[in-house]
C-alpha positions, -999 to 999 in steps of 0.1 A, spaced: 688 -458 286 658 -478 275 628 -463 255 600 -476 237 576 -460 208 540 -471 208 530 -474 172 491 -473 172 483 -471 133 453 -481 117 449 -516 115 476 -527 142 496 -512 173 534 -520 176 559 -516 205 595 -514 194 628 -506 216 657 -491 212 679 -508 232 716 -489 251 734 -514 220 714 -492 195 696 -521 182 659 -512 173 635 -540 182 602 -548 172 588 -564 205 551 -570 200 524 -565 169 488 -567 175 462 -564 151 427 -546 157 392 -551 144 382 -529 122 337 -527 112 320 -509 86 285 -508 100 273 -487 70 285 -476 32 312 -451 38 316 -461 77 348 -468 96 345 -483 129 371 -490 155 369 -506 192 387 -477 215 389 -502 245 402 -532 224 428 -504 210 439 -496 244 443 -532 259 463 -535 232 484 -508 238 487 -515 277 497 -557 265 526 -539 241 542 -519 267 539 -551 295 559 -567 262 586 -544 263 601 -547 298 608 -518 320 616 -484 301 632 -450 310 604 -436 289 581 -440 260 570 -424 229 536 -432 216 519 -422 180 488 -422 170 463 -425 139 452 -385 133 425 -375 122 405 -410 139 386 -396 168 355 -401 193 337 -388 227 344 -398 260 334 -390 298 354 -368 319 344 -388 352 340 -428 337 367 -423 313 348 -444 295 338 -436 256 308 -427 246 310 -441 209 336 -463 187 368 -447 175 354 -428 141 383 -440 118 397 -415 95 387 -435 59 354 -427 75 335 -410 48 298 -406 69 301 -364 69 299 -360 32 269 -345 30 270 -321 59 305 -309 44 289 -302 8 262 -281 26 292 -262 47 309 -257 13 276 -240 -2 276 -217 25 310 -208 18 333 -229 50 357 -236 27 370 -206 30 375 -204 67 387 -237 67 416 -230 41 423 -196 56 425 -206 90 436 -242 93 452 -247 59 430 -279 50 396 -282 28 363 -293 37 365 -328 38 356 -359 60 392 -372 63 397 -346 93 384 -350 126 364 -318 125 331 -331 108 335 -365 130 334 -345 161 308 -327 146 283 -356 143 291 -371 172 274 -342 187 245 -340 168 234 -378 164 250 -396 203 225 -393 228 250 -405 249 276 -375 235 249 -348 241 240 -361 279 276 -359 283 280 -319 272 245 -308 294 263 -323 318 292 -309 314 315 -341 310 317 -348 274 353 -351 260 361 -351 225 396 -356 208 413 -375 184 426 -410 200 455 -399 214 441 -374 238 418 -403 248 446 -426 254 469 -402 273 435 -393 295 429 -425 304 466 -440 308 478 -407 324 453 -390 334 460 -359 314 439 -341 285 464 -334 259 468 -334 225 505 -324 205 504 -300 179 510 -322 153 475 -337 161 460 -311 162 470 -293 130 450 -326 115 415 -318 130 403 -290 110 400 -269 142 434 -253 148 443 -224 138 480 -233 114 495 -197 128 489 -195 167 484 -233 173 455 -226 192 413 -241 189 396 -215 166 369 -205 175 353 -196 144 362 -233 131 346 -252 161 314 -233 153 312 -241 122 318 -276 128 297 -278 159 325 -286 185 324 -274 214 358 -257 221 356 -262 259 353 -305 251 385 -303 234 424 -313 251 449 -291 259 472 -282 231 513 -290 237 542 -294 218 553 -331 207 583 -337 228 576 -329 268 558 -340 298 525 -361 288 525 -378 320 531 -413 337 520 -450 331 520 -476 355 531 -507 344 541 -538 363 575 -526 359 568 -493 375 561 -453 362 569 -448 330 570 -410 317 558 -404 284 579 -380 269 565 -374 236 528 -379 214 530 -372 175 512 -381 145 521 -416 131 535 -398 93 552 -371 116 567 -396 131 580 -413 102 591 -384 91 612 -376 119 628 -413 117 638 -408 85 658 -379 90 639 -353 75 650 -323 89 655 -296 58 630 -277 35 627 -299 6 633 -333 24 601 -356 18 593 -388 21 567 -410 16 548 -441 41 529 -468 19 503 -483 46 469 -483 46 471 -451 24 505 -438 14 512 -404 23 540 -383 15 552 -352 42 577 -328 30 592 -303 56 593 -268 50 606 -251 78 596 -226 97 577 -216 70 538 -226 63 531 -229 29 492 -226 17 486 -234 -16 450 -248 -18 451 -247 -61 479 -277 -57 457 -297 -34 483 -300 -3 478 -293 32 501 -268 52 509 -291 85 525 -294 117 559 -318 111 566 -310 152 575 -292 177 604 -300 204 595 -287 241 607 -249 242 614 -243 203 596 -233 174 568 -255 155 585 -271 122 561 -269 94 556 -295 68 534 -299 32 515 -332 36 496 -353 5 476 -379 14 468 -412 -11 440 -428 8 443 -466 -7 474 -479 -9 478 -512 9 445 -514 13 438 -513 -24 461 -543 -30 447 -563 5 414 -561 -15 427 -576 -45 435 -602 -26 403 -608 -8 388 -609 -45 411 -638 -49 431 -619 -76 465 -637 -62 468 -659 -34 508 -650 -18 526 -611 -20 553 -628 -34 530 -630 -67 535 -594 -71 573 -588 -68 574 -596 -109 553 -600 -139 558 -613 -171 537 -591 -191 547 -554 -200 530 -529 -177 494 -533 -174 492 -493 -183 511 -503 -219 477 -521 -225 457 -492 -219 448 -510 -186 444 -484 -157 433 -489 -121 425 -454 -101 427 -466 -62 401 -442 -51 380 -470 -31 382 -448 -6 377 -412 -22 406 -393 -37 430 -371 -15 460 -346 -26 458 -326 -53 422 -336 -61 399 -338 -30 366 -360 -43 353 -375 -11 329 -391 -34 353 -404 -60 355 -439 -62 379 -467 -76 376 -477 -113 394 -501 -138 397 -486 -173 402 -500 -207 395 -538 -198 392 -563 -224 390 -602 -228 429 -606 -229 434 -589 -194 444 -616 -171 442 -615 -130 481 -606 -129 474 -577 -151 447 -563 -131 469 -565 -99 495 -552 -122 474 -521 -123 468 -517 -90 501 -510 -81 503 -491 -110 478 -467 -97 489 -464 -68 523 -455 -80 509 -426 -105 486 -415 -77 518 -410 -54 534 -393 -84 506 -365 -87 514 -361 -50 552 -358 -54 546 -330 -87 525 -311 -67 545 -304 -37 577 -299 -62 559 -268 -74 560 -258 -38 595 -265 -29 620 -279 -48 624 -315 -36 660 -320 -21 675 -354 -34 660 -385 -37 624 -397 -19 630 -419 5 598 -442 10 592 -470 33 559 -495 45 549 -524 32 547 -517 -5 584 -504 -6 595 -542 -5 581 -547 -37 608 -545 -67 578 -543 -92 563 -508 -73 594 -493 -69 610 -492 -104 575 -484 -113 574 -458 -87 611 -443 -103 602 -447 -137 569 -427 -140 580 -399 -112 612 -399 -128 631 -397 -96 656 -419 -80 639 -440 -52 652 -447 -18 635 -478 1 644 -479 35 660 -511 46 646 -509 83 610 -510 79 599 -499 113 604 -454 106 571 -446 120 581 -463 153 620 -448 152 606 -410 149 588 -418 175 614 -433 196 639 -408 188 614 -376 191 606 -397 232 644 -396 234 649 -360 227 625 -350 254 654 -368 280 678 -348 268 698 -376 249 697 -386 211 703 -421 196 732 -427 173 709 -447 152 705 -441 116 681 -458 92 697 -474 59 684 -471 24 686 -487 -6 680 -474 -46 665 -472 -74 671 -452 -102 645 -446 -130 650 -468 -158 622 -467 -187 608 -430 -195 569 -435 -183 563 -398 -180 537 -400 -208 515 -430 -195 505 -403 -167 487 -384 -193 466 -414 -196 467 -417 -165 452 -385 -158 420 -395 -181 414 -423 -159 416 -399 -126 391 -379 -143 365 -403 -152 370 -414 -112 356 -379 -102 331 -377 -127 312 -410 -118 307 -398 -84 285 -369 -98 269 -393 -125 
């Protein structure tokens, strides 16, 4: 048997294989544009996405089946009879709804949103997005008088226009702001708030099951499974007990911890109650998620500032750590997620002086990024006792430097995985499932113990966090 997973993250879409040897292949990468049309705006091309996504599946050959995840909380408006969308993907860094969620948090929505859907007023989910595509695209509005608007995150849109069929999984849908956590049903209540219309949404189904058929040059593919990119990683990494976390450093890093059958709501600690998945004819599996929202990104910028020209440059430095100086970089560029939730919050370098070179500031980059990860970790330890080591993977886990930074100030041994392609595996292996086979394939992992006690520099670090969300009310 021959199956595929679709990766469609943020700034690329990935096909990999896992072939009937058990070897898991990365077949095809291709990177997307990405605009920022306005401050706080996140842009993406839905029909570029999707030729992409058709090109990596011609790449892979002819399949039993195929697995595809998606973005999240990125969404947009389409046309029930075109198919054809009405405005760019809405990208989930997109921070445009800040000011219609602080009125909605005047009135009191926070509540409802909390109670009902576990998550907090903020434009990270697609809620508000679908919510303003309403109001302000002509187009959009024609569409619901009509009565052929569609909205969804893009995964609904990609299974509507590859398969024909309006669905979204649960896992997806527990990121929109508009499910109700208990039932996994729309809320009503929610998608008035927002300004959704409940009828424009997709069906909600479990992650693992029928989503339809492509047609590819090699004939009908099913696709057997649709799930949230970190749900998918996730599941590739193993996670399968309460207490078992991990943590994807990509664009942003974000850290899922599975908790069972069991939702956990505890707004105070700044994590959100979420769907890990659920397999066709069984329970939903619950999960605590904490999101970092610059990770990668954060150190990509660096380099566009010309800060260091090669990654290598960052593996080791030969000063002390930058924090030692009383040199600290908060990555909120682009506001600050779990436990704090400052959509407005922005990045800031603290205690700078003449003697700071470029190393250093990159130094403290992936500093920040490390402590910010750390405040995630804490937080959902409170929560549930984290079982055994954190096992982390993405881009930033190659990097010696970040991860016996990463063990010395959470104080926890780190586990990089040695296959870097998890996101893509869970999704592989959850498309498997849904056949009625699994794969015998098991990621590897290396470690890292903590070495130097940094425990303290968080307290500093903490100050700098706290002049972040103070500038943005300055």
């Amino acid at each position: 048997m021959r199956i595929a997973g679709v990766d469609q993250g943020t700034t690329s879409t990935r096909a990999l294989v896992l072939n009937a040897d058990g070897k898991l292949e990365l077949v095809r990468s291709i990177i997307h544009h990405q605009s920022f049309p306005n401050e706080g705006w996140v842009e993406q091309d839905p029909e570029e996405i999707l030729r992409n996504i058709k090109t990596c599946l011609e790449a892979v050959g002819k399949l039993d089946a195929v697995g595809l995840d998606n973005q999240g909380e990125s969404c947009l408006a389409w046309d029930a009879e075109t198919k054809r969308a009405l405005y760019p993907v809405i990208g989930w860094q997109d921070r445009r709804t800040i000011p219609e969620l602080k009125a909605l948090r005047a009135k009191g929505g926070e509540t409802e949103t909390l109670s009902r859907a576990g998550l907090p007023l903020d434009p990270y989910f697609s809620a508000s997005k679908l919510g303003w595509i309403v109001k302000n695209v002509p187009e959009a509005q024609a569409a619901l008088k009509k009565g052929t608007l569609r909205l969804g995150t893009t995964d609904a849109f990609f299974l509507d226009r590859l398969t024909g069929r309006f669905l979204t999984d649960v896992t997806t849908a527990s990121r929109t702001s508009l499910m109700k956590l208990e039932d996994l049903n729309w809320d009503k209540t929610l998608c008035e708030l927002f300004g959704v219309p409940m009828e424009c949404l997709p069906e909600i189904v479990p992650t693992t099951g029928d989503f339809g058929t492509i047609d590819t040059e090699f004939g009908f593919v099913p696709i057997t499974a649709s799930v949230v990119d970190q749900q998918a990683a996730l599941y590739g990494f193993g996670c399968r007990h309460p207490g078992e976390a991990k943590i994807t450093f990509g664009t942003g890093a974000f850290a899922l911890m599975v908790t069972g059958e069991k939702i956990i709501n505890k707004p105070e600690l700044g994590l959100l109650p979420t769907v890990a998945w659920q397999l066709d004819g069984q329970d939903a599996v619950y999960a605590l998620d904490g999101g970092v929202f610059s990770a990668s990104s954060a150190i990509n910028w660096a380099r566009s500032l010309g800060l260091f020209e090669d990654f290598s440059e960052l593996n080791a430095f030969t000063t002390p750590p930058a924090i030692e100086s009383g040199l600290a970089f908060v990555p909120a560029l682009t506001g600050l997620g779990c436990p704090h939730w400052e959509p407005s919050a922005r990045g800031v370098w603290l205690g700078l002086s003449l003697g700071h070179s470029r190393e250093q500031l990159v130094q403290s980059i992936l500093e920040g990024v490390a402590f910010r990860a750390t405040e995630v970790i804490d937080a959902m330890n409170q929560c549930v006792s984290i079982r055994g080591a954190i096992q982390i993977d993405g881009g930033m886990s190659k990097n010696p430097y970040f991860v016996q930074f990463l063990a010395d100030v959470s104080g926890r041994e780190i586990c990089p995985a040695s296959v870097p392609e998890l996101t893509g595996l869970g999704t592989v292996k959850l498309a498997y499932h849904a056949t009625g086979h699994e794969p015998a394939f098991a990621p590897a992992f290396g470690s890292c113990a903590p070495g130097a006690d940094r425990r303290q520099a968080c307290r500093l670090f903490e100050k700098a966090v706290a002049t972040s969300r103070a500038w943005s009310n300055a």
